[in-house]
C-alpha positions as CSV (number, residue, x, y, z in Angstrom):
1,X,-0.3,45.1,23.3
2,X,-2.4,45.4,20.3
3,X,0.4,45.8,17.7
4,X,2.3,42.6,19.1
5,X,-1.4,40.6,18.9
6,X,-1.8,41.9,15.5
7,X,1.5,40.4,14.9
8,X,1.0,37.2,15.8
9,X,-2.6,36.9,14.5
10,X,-0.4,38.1,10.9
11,X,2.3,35.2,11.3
12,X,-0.3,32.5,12.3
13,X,-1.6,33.5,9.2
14,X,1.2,33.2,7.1
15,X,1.9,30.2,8.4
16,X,-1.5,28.9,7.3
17,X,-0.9,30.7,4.0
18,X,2.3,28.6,3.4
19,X,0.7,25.3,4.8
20,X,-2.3,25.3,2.1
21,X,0.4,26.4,-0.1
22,X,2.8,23.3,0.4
23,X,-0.5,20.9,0.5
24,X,-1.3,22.3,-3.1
25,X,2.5,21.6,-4.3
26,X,2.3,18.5,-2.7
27,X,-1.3,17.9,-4.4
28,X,0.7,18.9,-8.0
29,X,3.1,16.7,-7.5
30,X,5.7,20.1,-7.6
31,X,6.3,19.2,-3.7
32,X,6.1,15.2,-2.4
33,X,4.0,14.2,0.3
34,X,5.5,11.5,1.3
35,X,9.1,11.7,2.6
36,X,11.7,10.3,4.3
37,X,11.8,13.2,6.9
38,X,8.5,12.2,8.5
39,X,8.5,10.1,11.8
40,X,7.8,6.3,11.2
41,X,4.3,5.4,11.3
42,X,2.9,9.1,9.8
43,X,3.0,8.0,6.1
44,X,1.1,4.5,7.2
45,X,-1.6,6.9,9.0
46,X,-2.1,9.3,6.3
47,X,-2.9,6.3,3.7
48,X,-5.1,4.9,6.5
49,X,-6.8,8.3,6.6
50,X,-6.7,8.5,2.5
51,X,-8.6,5.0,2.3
52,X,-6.1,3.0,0.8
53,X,-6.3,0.5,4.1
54,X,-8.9,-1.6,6.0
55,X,-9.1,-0.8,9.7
56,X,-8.5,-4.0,11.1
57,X,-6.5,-5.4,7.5
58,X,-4.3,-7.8,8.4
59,X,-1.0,-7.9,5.5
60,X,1.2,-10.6,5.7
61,X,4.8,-9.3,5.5
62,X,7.9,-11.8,5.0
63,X,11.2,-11.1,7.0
64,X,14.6,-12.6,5.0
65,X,18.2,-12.6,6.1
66,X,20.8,-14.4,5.3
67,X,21.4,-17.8,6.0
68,X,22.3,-18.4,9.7
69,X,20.3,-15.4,11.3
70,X,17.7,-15.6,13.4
71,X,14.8,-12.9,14.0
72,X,12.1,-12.0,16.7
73,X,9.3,-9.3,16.9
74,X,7.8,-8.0,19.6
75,X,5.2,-9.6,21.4
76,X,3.4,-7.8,24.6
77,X,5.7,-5.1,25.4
78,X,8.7,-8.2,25.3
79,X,10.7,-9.9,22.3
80,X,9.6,-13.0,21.6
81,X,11.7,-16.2,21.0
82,X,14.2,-16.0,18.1
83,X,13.6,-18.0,14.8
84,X,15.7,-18.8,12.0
85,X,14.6,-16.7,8.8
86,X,12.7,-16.6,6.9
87,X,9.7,-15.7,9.3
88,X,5.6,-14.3,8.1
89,X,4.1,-11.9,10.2
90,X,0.9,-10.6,9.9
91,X,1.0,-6.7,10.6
92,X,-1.3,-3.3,10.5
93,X,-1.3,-1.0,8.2
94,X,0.4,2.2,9.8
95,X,2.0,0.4,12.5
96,X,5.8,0.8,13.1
97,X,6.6,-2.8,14.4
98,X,10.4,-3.7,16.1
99,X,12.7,-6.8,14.8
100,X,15.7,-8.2,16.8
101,X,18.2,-9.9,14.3
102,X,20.8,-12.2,16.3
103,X,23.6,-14.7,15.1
104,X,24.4,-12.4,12.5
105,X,26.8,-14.7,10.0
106,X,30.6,-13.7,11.0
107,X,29.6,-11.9,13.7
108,X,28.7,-13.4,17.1
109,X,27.3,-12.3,19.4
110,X,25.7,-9.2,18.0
111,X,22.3,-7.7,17.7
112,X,19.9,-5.1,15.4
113,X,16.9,-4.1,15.9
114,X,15.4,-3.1,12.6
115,X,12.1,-1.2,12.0
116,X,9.2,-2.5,9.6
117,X,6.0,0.3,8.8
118,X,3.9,-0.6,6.7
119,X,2.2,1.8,4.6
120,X,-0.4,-0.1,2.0
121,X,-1.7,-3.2,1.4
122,X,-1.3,-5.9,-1.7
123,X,-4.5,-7.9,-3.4
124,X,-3.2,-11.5,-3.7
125,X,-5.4,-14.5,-4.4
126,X,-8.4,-14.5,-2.2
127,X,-7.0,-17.5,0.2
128,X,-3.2,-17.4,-0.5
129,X,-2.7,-14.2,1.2
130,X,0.5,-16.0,3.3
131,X,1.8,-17.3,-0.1
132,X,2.4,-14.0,-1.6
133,X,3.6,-11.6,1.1
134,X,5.4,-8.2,1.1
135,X,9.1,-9.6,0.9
136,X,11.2,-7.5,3.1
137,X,15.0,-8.4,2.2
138,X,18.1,-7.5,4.7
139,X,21.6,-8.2,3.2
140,X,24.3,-8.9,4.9
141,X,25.7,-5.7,3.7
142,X,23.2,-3.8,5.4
143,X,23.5,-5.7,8.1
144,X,27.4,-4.6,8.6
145,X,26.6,-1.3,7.3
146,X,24.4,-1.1,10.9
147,X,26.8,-2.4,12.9
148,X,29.8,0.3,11.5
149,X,27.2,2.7,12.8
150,X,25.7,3.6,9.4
151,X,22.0,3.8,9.2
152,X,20.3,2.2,6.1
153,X,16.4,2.6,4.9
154,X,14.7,0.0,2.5
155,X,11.9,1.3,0.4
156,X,9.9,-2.1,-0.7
157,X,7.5,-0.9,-3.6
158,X,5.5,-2.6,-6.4
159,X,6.4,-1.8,-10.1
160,X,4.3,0.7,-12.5
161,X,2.6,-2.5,-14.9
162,X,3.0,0.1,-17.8
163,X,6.8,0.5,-17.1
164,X,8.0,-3.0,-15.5
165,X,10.7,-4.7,-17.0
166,X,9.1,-8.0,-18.4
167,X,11.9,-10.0,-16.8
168,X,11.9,-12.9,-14.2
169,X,14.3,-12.9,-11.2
170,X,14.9,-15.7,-9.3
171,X,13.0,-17.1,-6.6
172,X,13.7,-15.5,-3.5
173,X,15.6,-12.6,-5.1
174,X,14.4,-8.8,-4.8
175,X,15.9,-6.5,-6.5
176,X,17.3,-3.3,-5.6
177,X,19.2,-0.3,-6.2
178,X,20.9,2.1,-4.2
179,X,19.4,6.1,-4.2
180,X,22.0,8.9,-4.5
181,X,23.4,10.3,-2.0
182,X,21.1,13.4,-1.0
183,X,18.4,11.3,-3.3
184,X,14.8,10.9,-1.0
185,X,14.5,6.7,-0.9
186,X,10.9,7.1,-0.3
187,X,9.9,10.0,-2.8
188,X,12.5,7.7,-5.5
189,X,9.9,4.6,-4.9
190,X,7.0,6.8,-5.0
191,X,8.3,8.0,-8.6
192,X,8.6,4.4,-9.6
193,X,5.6,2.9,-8.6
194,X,3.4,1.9,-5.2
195,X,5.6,1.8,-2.1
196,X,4.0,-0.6,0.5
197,X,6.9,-1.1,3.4
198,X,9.9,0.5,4.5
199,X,12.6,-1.1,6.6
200,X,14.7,1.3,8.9
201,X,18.0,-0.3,10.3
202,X,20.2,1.5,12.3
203,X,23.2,0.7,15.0
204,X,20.1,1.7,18.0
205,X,19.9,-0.3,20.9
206,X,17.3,-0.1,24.1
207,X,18.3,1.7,27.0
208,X,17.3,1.7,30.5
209,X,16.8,5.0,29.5
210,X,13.7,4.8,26.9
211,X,10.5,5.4,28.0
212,X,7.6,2.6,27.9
213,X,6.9,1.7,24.9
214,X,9.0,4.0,22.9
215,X,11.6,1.5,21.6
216,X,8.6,-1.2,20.5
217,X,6.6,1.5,19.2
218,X,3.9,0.4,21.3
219,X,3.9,-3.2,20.9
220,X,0.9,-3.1,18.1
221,X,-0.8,-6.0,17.4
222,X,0.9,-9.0,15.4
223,X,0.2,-12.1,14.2
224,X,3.1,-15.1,13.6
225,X,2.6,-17.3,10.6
226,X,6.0,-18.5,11.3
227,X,7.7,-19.8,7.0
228,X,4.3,-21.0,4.9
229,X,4.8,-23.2,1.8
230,X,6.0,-20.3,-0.7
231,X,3.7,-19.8,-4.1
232,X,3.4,-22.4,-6.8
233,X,6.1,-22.3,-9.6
234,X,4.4,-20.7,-12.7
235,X,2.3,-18.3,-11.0
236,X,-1.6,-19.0,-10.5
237,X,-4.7,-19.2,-12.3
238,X,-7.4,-17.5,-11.4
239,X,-10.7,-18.4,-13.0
240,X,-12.8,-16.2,-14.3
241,X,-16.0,-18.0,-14.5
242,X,-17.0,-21.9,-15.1
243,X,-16.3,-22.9,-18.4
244,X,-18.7,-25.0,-21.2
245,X,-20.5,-27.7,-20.0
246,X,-20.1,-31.2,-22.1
247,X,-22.6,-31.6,-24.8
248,X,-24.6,-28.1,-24.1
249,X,-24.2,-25.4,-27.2
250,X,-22.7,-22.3,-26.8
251,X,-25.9,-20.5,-27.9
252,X,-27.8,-22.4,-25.3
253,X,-26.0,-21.0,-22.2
254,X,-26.2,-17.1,-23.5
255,X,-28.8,-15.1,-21.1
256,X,-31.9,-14.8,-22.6
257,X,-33.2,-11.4,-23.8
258,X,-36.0,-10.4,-21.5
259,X,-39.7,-10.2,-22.7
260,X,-40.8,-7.2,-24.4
261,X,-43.7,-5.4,-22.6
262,X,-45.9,-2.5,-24.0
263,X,-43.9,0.4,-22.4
264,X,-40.4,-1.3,-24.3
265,X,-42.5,-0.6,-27.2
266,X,-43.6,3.0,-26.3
267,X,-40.4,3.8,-25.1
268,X,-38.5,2.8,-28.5
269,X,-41.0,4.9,-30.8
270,X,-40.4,7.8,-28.5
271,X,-36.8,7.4,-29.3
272,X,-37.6,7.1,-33.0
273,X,-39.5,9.8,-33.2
274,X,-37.3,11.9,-31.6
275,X,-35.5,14.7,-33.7
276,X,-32.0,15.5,-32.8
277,X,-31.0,17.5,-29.7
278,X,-29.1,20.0,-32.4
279,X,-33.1,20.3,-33.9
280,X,-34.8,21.1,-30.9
281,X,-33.0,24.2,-29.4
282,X,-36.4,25.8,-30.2
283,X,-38.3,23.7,-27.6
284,X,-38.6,24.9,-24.1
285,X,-37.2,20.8,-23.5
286,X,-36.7,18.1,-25.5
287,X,-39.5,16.5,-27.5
288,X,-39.6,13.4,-25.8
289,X,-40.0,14.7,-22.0
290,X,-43.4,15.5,-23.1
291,X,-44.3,11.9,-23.9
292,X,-45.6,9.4,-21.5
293,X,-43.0,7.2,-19.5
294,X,-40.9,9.8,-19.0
295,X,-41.0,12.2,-16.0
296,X,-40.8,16.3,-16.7
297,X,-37.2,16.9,-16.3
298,X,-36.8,19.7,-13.5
């Protein structure tokens, strides 16, 4: 009995052994955090728990499909009422949240019920947070690849600033690329630059089967901005301050230096009379700790 506890105390061990092992790799960048393996929902909790999200944050994401289809989320344990695409919702970081597509173009009568977690937030314009939302594109591609049974995941990221390519695309096109096969979607965007959603549509439909809540993912909260004005043409301009006022100099709105009082003074021909620290390696501590104004160092 002792030998077989002695055992198991030696594999627990080496199972912690290889944990802090893999979070070190991982830490390196040898071994990714992140990947597509984890259940949906555990990469949006682990950036909640890494600070990169506000409890409570509210990110606007944007649903598009192709012409024709319609989409509802969930609302309160029950889909809500289908709308024609494109559709804002306003959705939880590290939430898993369920989609129903219907009147899929060329295909009536059929449904998919694609999966959006989202995993970190964007900074927009302070007040134009529905203008520039996390664009979430299904193809109709993708949508036939799900209904042949195939299951498809979209990795939505933000480019590197130092490694974009300074080109424009066309309003209401995101680009895209597709991984190689055996290729990790999610450690690829992570590689690339910030990965903020993924998109998980497969051929799965609910069953009388599923427990409560297992198909909706819980129901979490959601808010339904239903198709906002998209951003101005040309991007926006932020100010960074108010400009010149008519008629006043330049030199006349500069801050003005504060008065000089008798410790200023003190303090500046303490400074000056200072040797350099590679002259006082003699001294117990510098020269100037002994002077007044300045506090024995401890």
């Amino acid at each position: 009995m002792k030998r077989i506890q002695l055992q198991q105390l030696l594999l627990i061990a080496t199972f912690l052994v290889l944990a802090v092992a893999n979070i070190a790799k991982a830490q390196s960048g040898l071994v990714p955090l992140y990947t597509e393996r984890l259940n949906p929902g555990t990469i949006g909790q682990f950036q909640n728990l890494k600070g990169r999200g506000i409890p409570g944050y509210t990110q606007p994401i944007q649903m598009v499909l192709p012409q024709g289809a319609h989409i509802a989320p969930v609302v309160g344990d029950a889909f809500a009422d289908d709308q024609p695409a494109p559709q804002t919702y306003g959705c939880l970081i590290g939430a898993v949240y369920r989609f129903r597509v219907t009147q899929i173009p060329f295909r009536p009568g059929a449904e998919l019920y694609p999966s959006v977690e989202v995993i970190d937030r964007t900074y927009p314009p302070a007040g134009m947070e529905l203008q520039f939302p996390i664009p979430i594109h299904i193809t109709q591609e993708e949508l036939q690849l799900a209904l042949d049974g195939k299951f498809v995941t979209r990795v939505i990221y933000l480019e590197n600033p130092r490694t974009a390519i300074p080109n424009a695309y066309e309003p209401g096109f995101q680009p895209w690329f597709e991984v190689e096969p055996g290729t990790d979607p999610v450690v690829t965007a992570d590689s690339l630059g910030r990965p903020v959603a993924i998109m998980r549509l497969g051929s799965r439909r609910p069953t009388v089967e599923d427990m409560p809540g297992e198909f909706t993912y819980q129901s979490p909260p959601i808010q339904l901005f239903g198709n906002p004005p998209p951003a101005p043409a040309g991007g926006v301009e932020i100010p960074l301050g108010p400009g010149p006022m008519a008629g006043v100099p330049v030199h006349a709105l500069a801050p003005k230096a504060q008065p000089r009082t008798a410790f200023h003074e003190r303090e500046e021909n303490v400074r000056r009379n200072t040797a350099p620290w590679s002259m006082q390696q003699h001294y117990t501590q510098p020269q100037y700790m002994a002077q007044p104004g300045y506090p024995p160092q401890r």
